[in-house]
N, C-alpha and C positions, 0 to 999 in steps of 0.2 A: 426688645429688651435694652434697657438702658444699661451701664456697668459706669461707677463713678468711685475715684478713689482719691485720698489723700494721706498724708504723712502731718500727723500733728506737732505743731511748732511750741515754744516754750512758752506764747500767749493766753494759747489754749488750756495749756497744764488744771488739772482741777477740776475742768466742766462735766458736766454731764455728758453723756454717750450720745442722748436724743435732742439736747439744749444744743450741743458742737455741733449736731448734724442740720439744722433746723436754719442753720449760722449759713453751714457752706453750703445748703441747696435750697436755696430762697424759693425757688418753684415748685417746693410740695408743698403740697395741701395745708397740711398744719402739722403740728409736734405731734397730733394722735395718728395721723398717718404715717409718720416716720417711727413712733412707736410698736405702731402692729409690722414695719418690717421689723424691726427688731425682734420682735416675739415669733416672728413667722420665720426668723435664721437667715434674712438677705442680707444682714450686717453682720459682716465681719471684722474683728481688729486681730492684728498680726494671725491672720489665718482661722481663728478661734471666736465661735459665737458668745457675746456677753448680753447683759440685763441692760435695760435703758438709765440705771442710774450709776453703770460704769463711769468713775471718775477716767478719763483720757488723760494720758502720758506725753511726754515729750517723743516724738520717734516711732508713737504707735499706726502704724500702717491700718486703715481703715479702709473698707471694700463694701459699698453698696449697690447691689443689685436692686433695680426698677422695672419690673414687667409694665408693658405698654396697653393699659388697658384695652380689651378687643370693644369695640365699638357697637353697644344694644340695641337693634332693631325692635323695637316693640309692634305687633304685630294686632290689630283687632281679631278676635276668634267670635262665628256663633258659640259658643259654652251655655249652658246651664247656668242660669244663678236662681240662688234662692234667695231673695232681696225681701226682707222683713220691713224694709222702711226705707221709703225715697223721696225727698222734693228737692228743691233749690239750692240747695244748700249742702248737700247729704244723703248718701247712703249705708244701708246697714245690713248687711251679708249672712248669712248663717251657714261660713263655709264648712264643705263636706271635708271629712278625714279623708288625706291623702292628694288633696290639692294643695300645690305652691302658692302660695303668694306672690309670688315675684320674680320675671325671668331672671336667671343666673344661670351659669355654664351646667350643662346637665338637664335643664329644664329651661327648654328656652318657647315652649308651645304648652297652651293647654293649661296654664297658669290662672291664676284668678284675675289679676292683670289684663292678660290677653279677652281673658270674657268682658271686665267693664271698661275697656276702650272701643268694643263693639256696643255695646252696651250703651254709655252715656254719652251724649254730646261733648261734655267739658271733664276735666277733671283738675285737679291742681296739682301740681308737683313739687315736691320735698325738697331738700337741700341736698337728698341723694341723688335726685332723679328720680323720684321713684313715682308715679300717678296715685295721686288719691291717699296712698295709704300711711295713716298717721300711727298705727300701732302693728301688731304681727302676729301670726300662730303659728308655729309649728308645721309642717307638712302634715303632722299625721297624728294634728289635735282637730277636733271640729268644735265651729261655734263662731261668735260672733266676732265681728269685725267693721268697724268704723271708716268709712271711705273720704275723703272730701273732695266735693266740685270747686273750692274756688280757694285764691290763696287765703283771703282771710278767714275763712270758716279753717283753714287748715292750722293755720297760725293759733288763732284760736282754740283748735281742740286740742291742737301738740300742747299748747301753754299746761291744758287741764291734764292730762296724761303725763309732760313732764314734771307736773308738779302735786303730783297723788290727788289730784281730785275730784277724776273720773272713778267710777267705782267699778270693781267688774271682780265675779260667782262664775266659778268653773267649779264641777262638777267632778268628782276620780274616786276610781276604784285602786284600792295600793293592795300591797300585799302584805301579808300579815295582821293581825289581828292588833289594832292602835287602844292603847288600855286608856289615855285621856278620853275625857268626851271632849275638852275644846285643849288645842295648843299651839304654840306661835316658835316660828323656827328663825332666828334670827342670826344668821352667821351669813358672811362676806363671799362673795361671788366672782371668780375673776376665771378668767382661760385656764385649762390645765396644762401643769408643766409641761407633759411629754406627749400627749394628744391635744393638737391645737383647735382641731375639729370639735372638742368638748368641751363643756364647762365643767366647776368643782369648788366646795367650799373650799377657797383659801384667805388666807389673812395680810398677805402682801398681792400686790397687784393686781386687787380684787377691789371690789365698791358693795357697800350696803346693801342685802334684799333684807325684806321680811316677811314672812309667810302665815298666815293663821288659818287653821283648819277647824274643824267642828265634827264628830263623827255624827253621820245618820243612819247608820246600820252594820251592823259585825256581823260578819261568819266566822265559819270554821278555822278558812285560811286567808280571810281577807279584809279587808274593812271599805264601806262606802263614805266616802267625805265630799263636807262641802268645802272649798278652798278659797279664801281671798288674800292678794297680794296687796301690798302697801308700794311695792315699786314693780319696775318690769324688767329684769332683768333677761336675760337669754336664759332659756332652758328652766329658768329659774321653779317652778312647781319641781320639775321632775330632778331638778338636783337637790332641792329641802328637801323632801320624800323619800330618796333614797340615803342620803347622809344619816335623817333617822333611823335608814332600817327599812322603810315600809315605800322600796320605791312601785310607781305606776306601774299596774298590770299590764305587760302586751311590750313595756319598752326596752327597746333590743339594746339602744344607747346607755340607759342608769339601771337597766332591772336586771334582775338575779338569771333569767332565761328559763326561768322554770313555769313562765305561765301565758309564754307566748302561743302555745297552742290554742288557749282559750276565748287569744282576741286578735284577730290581725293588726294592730298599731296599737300606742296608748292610751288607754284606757280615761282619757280628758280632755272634757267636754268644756268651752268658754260657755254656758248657759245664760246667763244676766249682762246688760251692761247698763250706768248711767250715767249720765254727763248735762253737763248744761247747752242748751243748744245756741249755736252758736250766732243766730239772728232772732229767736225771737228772748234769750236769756232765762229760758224756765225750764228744769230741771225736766227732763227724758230719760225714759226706763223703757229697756228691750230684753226680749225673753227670745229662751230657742230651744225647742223641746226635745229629750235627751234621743240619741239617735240608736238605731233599732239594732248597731252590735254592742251598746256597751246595755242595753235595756237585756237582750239576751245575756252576757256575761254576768248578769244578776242575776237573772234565771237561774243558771248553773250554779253561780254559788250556792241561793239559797237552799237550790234542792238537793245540793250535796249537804249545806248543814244539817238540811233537815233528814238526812235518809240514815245518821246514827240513834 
């Protein structure tokens, strides 16, 4: 643990919380690292947590805590994979509900990670660190997922994903019966104020998602939709869907708790993706066929609509 403090002088007067801080500890990462300690409460000024666009005073005593990152052994695992699609360039995954993506404290085996460094010869890695992986799901969404073997293929795909032009159809069951046949949820996405562990529409310190859905089936207490996102935000399905009203069946995180018994996790599927690939430049499309609890979860509903 690092602990780093200073007393703001009458040069500083004015600046921003995360601009000042950016100033006197030239060896972080960037302003968005020193932003999420702010968000995360390791910045103190005179004893008391402020926002990153605190104007700094003459005299105000500032206190930031730096945890010392633990250092990630990534590990090869035999695992399971169900690999929809592989050559030179590329992998395409059709991860199971309830696999990680990526060691992190908590989960540091048994990860999807851990299976395709056993798995592939090469992989490329991120600006996180991270092998291979250019985009994310959820622990305990299943469906597909985009790997890359090499940095330019990875550069590459990041470019297309970070600039909406990879396409990608998830599949979800919400709750409540959705009276649109098609609708588009378009409010601001950012951390929530008091659970940091969560997201939430909010309109400050948030960034743009957009969400459009399409209904293909209604019951009683529920509706089937098909889903596509315009950007990727964290969490982002499962926090448009419940803002509405109608969040994901099964999610203990955004849903009402009344229908977990029906599915053990979220009820969303990534079913489609497509992208331009990345050496030969012709447009590819992948499918992953819906998995056998949310195929049951339909089940149930419909034979509950149909049994009044």
């Amino acid at each position: 643990m690092e602990n780093h403090t200073f007393t703001v002088e009458s040069g500083g007067a004015g600046t921003r919380l995360d601009v000042y801080l950016i100033a006197r500890l030239p060896k972080a990462p960037s302003r968005t690292y020193l932003q999420k300690l702010i968000r995360d409460d390791k910045v103190h000024v005179n004893g008391a947590a402020r926002k990153s666009h605190y104007k700094v005073e003459p005299g105000d005593f500032i206190e930031v805590e730096i945890a010392r990152p633990r250092k990630l052994e990534l590990k090869a695992e035999n695992l399971s994979l169900n690999i929809v699609f592989e050559d030179e360039r590329l992998i395409v995954v059709d991860k199971p509900a309830g696999m990680v993506v990526h060691p992190a404290p908590g989960n540091y085996s048994g990860t999807l990670i851990n299976a395709l460094l056993y798995h592939a010869k090469k992989l490329s890695y991120s600006a996180q660190g991270r092998p291979g992986i250019v985009h994310r799901l959820d622990k305990n969404t299943s469906g597909l997922l985009v790997i890359a073997k090499d940095e330019v293929s990875h550069a590459f795909l990041a470019k297309q994903f970070g600039k909406r032009k990879a396409d990608k159809r998830y599949l979800a069951v919400v709750e409540g019966v959705v009276q649109l046949d098609n609708g588009v949820v378009e409010h601001p996405i950012g951390r929530h104020p008091r659970d940091r562990k969560r997201m939430s529409v909010r309109f400050s310190e948030s960034k743009s998602a957009l969400t459009r859905y399409k209904v293909l089936e209604r019951f009683d207490n529920g509706t089937f939709l098909e889903i596509k996102i315009e950007t990727g935000r964290t969490h982002q399905i499962r926090v448009h869907m419940a803002y509405i009203g109608h969040p994901v069946m099964g999610d203990e995180t955004y849903g009402s708790g009344r229908t977990r018994s029906l599915i053990g996790r979220q009820a969303l599927h990534a079913a489609e993706i497509s992208f331009i690939h990345p050496e030969t430049k012709v447009p590819v499309r992948f499918s992953a066929p819906m998995p056998a609890d949310i195929v049951k979860l339909l089940e149930k509903l419909k034979k509950a609509s149909g049994s009044k």
